[in-house]
C-alpha positions in Angstrom: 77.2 103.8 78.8 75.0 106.3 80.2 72.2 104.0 81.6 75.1 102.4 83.4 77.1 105.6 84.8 73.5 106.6 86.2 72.4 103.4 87.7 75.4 104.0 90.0 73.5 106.9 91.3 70.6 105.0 93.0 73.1 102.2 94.3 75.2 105.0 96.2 71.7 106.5 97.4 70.1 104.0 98.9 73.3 103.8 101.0 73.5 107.4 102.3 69.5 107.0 103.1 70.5 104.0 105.2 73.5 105.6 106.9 71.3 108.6 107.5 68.4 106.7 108.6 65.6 108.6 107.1 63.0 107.9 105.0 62.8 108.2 100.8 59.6 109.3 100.4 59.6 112.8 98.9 63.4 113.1 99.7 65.0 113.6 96.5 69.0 114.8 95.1 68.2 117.8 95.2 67.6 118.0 99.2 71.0 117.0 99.6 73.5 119.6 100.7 75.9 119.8 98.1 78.7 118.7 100.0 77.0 115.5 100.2 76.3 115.6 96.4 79.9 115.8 95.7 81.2 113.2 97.9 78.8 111.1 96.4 79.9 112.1 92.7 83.4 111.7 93.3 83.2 108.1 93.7 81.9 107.6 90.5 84.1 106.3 87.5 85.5 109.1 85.3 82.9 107.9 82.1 80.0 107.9 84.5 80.7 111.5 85.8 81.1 112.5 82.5 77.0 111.2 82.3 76.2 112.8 85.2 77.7 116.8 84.2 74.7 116.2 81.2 71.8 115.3 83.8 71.5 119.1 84.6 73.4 122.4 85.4 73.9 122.0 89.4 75.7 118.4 88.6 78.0 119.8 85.5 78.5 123.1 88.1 79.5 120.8 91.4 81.9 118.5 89.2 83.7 121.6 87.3 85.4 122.6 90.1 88.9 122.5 91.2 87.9 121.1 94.6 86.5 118.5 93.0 88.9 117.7 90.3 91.3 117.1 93.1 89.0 114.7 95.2 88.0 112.4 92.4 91.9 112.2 90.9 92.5 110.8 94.9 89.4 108.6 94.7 89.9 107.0 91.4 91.4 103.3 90.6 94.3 103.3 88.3 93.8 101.3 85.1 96.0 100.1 82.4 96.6 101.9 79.2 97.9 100.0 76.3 98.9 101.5 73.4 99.7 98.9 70.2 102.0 100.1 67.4 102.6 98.0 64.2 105.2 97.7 61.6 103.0 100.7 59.2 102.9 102.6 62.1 99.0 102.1 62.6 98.4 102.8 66.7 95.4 101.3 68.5 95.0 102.3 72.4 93.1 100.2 74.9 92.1 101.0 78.7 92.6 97.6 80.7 90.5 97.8 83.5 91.0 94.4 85.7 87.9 96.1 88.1 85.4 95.8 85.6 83.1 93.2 84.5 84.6 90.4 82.2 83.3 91.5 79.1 83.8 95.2 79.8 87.7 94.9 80.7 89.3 95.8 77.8 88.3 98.7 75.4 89.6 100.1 72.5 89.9 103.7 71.9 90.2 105.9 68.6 93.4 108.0 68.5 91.5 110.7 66.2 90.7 112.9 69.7 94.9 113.6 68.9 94.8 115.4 66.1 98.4 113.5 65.2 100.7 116.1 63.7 104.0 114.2 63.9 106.0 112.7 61.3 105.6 109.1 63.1 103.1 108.2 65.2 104.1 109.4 69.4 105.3 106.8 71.5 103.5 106.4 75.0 106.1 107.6 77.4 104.5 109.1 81.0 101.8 108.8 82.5 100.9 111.5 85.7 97.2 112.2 87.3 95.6 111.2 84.1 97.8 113.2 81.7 99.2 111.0 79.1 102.8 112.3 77.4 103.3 111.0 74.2 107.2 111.8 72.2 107.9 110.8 68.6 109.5 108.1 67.8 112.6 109.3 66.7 114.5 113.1 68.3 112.1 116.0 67.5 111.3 119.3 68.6 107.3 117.7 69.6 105.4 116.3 72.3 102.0 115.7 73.2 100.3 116.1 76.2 96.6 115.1 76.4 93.9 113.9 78.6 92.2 110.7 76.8 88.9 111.0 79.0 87.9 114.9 78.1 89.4 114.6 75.1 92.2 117.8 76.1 95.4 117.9 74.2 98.4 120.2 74.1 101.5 120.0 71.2 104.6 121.4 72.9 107.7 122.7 70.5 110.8 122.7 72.9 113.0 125.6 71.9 116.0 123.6 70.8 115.9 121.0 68.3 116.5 117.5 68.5 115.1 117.3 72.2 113.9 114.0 74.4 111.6 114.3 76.3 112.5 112.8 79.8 109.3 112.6 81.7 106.1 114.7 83.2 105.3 115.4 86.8 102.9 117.3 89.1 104.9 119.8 91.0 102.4 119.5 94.5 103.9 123.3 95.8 103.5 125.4 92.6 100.5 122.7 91.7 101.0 122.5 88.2 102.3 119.9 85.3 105.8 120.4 83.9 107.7 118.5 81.5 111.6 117.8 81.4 113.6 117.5 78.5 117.0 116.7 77.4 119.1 117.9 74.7 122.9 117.1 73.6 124.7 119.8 73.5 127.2 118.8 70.7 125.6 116.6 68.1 129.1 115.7 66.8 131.3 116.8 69.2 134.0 114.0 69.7 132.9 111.8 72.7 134.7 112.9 75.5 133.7 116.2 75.5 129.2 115.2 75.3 127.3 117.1 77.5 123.9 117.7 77.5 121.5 120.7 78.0 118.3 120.3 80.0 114.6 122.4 79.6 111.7 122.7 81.7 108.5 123.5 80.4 105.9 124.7 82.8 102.2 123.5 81.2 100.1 125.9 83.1 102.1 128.9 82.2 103.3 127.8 78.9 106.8 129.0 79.6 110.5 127.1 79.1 113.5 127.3 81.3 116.9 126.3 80.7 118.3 124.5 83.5 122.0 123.4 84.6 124.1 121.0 82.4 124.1 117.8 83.3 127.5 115.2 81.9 124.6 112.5 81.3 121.0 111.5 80.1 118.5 109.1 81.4 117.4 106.2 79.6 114.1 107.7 78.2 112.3 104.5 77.2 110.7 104.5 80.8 109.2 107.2 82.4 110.7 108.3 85.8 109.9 106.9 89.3 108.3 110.1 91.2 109.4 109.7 94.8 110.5 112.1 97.7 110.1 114.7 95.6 112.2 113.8 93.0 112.4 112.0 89.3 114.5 108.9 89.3 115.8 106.9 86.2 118.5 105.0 85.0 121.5 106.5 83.4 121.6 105.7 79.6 124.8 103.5 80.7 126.0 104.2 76.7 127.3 107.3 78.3 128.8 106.4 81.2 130.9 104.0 79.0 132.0 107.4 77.0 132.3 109.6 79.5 133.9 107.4 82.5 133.4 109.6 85.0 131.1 107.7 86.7 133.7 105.7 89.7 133.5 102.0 88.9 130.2 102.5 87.1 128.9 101.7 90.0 126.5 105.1 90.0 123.7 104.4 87.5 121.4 105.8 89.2 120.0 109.6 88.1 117.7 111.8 90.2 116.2 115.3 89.4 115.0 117.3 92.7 112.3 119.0 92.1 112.8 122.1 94.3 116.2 122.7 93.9 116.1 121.6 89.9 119.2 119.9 90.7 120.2 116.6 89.3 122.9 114.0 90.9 123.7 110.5 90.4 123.7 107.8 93.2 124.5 103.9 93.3 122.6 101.3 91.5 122.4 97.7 94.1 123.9 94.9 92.4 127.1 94.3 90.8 129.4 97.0 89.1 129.8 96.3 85.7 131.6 98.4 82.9 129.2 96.8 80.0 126.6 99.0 79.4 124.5 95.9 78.4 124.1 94.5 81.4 122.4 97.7 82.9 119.8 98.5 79.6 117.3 96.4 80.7 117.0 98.0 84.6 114.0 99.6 86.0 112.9 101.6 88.3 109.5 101.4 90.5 107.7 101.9 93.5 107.5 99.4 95.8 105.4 100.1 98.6 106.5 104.0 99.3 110.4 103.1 98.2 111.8 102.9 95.5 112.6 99.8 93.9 115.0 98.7 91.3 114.3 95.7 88.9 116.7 94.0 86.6 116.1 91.4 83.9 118.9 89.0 82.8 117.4 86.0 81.0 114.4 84.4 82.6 115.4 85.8 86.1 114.6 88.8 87.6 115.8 90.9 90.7 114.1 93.3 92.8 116.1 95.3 95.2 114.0 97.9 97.5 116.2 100.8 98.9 115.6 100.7 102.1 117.4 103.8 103.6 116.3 106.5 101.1 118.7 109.1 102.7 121.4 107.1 103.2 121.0 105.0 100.1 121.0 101.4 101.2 119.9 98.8 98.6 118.4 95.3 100.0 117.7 92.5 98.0 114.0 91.4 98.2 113.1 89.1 95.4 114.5 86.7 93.1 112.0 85.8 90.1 112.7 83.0 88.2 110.2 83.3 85.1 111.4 80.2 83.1 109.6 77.7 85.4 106.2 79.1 84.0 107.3 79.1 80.3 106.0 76.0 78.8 102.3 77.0 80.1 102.7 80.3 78.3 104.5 79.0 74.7 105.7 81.7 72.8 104.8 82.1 69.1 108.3 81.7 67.8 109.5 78.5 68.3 112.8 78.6 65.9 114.4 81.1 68.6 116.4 80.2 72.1 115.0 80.4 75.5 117.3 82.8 76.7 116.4 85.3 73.7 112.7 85.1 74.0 112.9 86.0 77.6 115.1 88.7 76.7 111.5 90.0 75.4 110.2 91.1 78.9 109.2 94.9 79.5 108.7 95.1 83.3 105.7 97.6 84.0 105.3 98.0 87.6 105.1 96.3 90.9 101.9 97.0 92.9 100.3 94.9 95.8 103.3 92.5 96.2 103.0 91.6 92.2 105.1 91.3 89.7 103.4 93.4 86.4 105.2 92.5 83.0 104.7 92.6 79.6 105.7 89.2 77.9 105.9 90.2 74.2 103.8 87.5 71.8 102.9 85.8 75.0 100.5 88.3 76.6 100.9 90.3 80.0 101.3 88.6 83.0 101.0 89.3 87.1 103.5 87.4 89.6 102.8 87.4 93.1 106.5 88.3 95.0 105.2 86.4 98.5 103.2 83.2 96.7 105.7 83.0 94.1 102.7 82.5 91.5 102.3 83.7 87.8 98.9 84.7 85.7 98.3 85.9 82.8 95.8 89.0 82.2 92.8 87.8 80.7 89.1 89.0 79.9 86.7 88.9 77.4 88.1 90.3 74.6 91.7 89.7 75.5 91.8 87.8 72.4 91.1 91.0 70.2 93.7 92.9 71.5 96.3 92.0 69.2 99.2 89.8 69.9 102.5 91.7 68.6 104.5 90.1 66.1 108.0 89.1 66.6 110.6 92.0 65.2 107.0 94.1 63.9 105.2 96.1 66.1 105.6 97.4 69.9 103.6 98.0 72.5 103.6 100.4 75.8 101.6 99.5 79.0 101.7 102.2 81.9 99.9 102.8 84.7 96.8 105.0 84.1 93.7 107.2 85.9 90.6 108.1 84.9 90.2 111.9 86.1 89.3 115.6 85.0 92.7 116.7 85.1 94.0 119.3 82.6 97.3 120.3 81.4 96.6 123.6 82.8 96.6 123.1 86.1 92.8 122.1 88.5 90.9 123.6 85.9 87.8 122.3 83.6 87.0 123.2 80.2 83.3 124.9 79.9 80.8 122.0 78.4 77.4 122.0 77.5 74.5 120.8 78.6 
């Protein structure tokens, strides 16, 4: 690894001699001014930065900065982080990079940098500027908030117990990380009456605030779309079905503002629908600045872009029929309907006009929303990453970055040379 972090140096140096046109010949680094030295370390991948802060003191000095933190977290390609759970509860994690070279796109990491001190193993459940949230698998009072590439990791107790964690964000005024969580009220109040009590937990300054009550919860298997200043998820449409105060069902929508720390519901596009399973399988995304809203029923998929953010006007894009690729892709169950296996689809995201999804037991998958075209992943050493058995094991695939980001705001911990 660090032979190839550091023959990235030369590469990027023998283009800043040309576009400076002067000659190498006793011009070395260390002539550069250093705002020329950081530019040029702030293009490197996270791993080979992490090479260069052991070359000498000036490098691990100029990328320990908060200045610099910030301009490599803008600079850096988002990856994929995979994180494989089987039926023992055994977790492997794996950085997908589709970038890299064939036989460098997929590698596994040891969870041992995570200290586990839950009961189960944590569930992958947010991902934000390179902070990875992990909550246990069932309602606890614990949640994990670490940085996979410096090894940084934080255990946060909520103050009330069971609590969900909901999602983490970067507030970009106060610049800090802060986490949301949900908690029912009344474990075993009778239905009607469930409310539910939300916390914020500010990382940086280690502190929790109650916030306003709130007659519903999100569905918390998916982390939040972070648009306009504001968390967006689906309602857990369990609880509108309890509550019913929610006028036709129609608004499954759930947003948290995060200056006011206000949260409102707003209409989901589509049909209304009083069955609660018709809405589980939503999702929220971004789609090209907007937010978009996907929803899986069987082998077809809609995605809806909202249009008109402030006045909330849904538009049909896309209609994805994933059964026509099915036969090229054969599932490893065979005993099992059509309809059910497709049932087995986690969307993941939508970026550059595709389609991400995770097929479960038939591998992860791009479709192109303008060419109408489906591939699957692959790499050297896609076949290592284990396939997940039917009904055994589960696996979570987010959207991740490579950066020096801390739970505690733009700040590096001290290393050694």
């Amino acid at each position: 690894m660090s032979l190839e972090c550091l023959m990235w140096i030369p590469h990027l140096w023998d283009k800043l001699i040309c576009s400076l046109n002067v000659r190498k010949d006793g011009f070395s680094m260390q002539d550069l001014p250093e705002e020329i030295l950081i530019d040029i370390l702030s293009r490197l991948p996270g791993d080979c930065v992490l090479e260069c802060r052991r070359v000498c003191k000036q490098w691990l000095a100029l990328t320990s900065t908060p200045n610099f933190v910030e301009m490599h977290l803008k600079r850096a390609a988002p990856v994929l982080f995979v994180q494989c759970i089987d039926h023992v509860e055994k977790m492997d994690m794996f950085i997908f990079d589709e970038g890299a070279k064939a036989n460098q796109m997929i590698k596994k990491m040891g969870a041992g940098f995570m200290h586990l001190e839950a009961s189960h193993v944590p569930i992958l459940s947010g991902s934000c500027d390179g902070l990875l949230l992990f909550r246990p698998n069932f309602p606890s009072s614990l949640s994990i908030v670490c940085n996979p590439l410096t090894g940084e990791k934080v255990n946060i107790r909520a103050p009330v117990d069971p609590v969900i964690v909901c999602g983490v964000f970067f507030h970009p005024l106060t610049k800090d990380y802060k986490l949301l969580f949900v908690h029912q009220k009344q474990l075993f109040a009778p239905l009607e009456v469930v409310a539910f009590e939300y916390f914020l937990y500010n990382l940086g300054g280690q502190c929790w605030r109650k916030l306003d009550e709130f007659p519903y919860e999100p569905i918390v298997l998916f982390p939040p779309t972070i648009l306009n200043g504001a968390l967006h998820w689906i309602v857990n449409p369990y609880w509108v079905c309890v509550n019913g105060d929610i006028t036709s069902y129609n608004n499954l929508v759930m947003l948290f503002n995060m200056d006011t720390e206000e949260f409102r519901h707003m209409p989901h596009p589509g049909v209304e629908c009083p069955l609660w399973e018709v809405h589980k399988n939503a999702r929220l995304f971004e789609m090209k600045g907007k937010l978009a809203s996907c929803d899986v029923n069987s082998s077809l998929v809609y995605v809806w872009a909202l249009e008109d953010y402030k006045n909330w006007i849904w538009v049909k894009r896309y209609s994805v029929n994933l059964h026509l690729d099915v036969k090229r892709y054969p599932f490893d169950i065979t005993h099992i309907s059509p309809s059910y296996s497709n049932s087995l689809i986690t969307l993941v995201g939508i970026q550059d006009d595709e389609l991400l999804f995770d097929w479960n037991s038939r591998g992860v998958f791009r479709y192109n929303l303008l060419q109408k075209t489906i591939k699957q992943i692959n790499g050297v050493g896609m076949k290592q990453t284990p396939l997940l058995p039917f009904g055994a094991s589960m696996r979570c695939i987010m959207s991740y970055t490579k950066t020096f980001v801390t739970p505690i705001g733009f700040k590096l911990p001290e290393s050694k040379v």
